[in-house]
N, C-alpha and C positions, 0 to 999 in steps of 0.2 A: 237294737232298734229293728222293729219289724219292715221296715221299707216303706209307712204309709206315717205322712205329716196331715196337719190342717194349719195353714197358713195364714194369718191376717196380713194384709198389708195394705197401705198406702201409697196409689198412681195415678195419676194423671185425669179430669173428669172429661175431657174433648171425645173420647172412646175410650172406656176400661177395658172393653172385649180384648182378648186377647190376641197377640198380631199372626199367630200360628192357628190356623184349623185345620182339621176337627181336632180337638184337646183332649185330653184321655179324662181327665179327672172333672167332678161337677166344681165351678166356680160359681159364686153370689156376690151381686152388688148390695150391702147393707149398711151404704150410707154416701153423702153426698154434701160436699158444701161447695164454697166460688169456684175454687180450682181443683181441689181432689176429691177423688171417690175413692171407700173403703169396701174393700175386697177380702173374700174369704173362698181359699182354696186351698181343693186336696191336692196331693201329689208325693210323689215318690224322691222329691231332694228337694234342695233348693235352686237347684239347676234348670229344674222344669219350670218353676215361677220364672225363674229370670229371664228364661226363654223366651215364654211367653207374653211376660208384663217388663219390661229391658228397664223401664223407669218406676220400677217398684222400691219403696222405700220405707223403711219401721217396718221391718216385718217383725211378727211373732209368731214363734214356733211350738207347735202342741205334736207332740207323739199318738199318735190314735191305732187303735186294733184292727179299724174299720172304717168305710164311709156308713157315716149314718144321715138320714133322713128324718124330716118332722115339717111343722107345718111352716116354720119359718126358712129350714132348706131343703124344699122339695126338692123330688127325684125329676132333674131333668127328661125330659121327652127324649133328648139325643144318647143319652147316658145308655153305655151297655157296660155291663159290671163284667170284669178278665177274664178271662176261661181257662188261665194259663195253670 
């Protein structure tokens, strides 16, 4: 595993925003019904979702190379990509 996931998952729709800022990795809201909102985020474990979203739930886990971008997950304004 290279160290970078994309995570789906299902939390809570009152605020999806994550309860930790500023958050390293770009998150999307890409969907919504009475009570939950469906979320898609990068990140480095599953540690850092949980951190951040504590009532996330059904996740799915994808191994990726890269954050990538396109028209339906734009490159966040806050987003600066690691330097490390």
């Amino acid at each position: 595993m290279n160290g970078l996931i994309r995570v789906r998952f299902i939390t809570f729709i009152d605020d999806y925003r994550p309860i930790n800022r500023p958050v390293r990795y770009p998150y999307y809201c890409t969907g919504k019904g009475f009570v939950h909102a469906v979320l898609v985020s990068y990140a480095d474990g599953l540690d850092y979702i949980m951190a951040n979203w504590p009532d996330a739930h059904v996740l799915g886990v994808e191994e990726v190379d890269s954050i990538e971008f396109d028209e339906r997950f734009p490159k966040r304004f806050w987003y600066k990509e690691a330097t490390e």
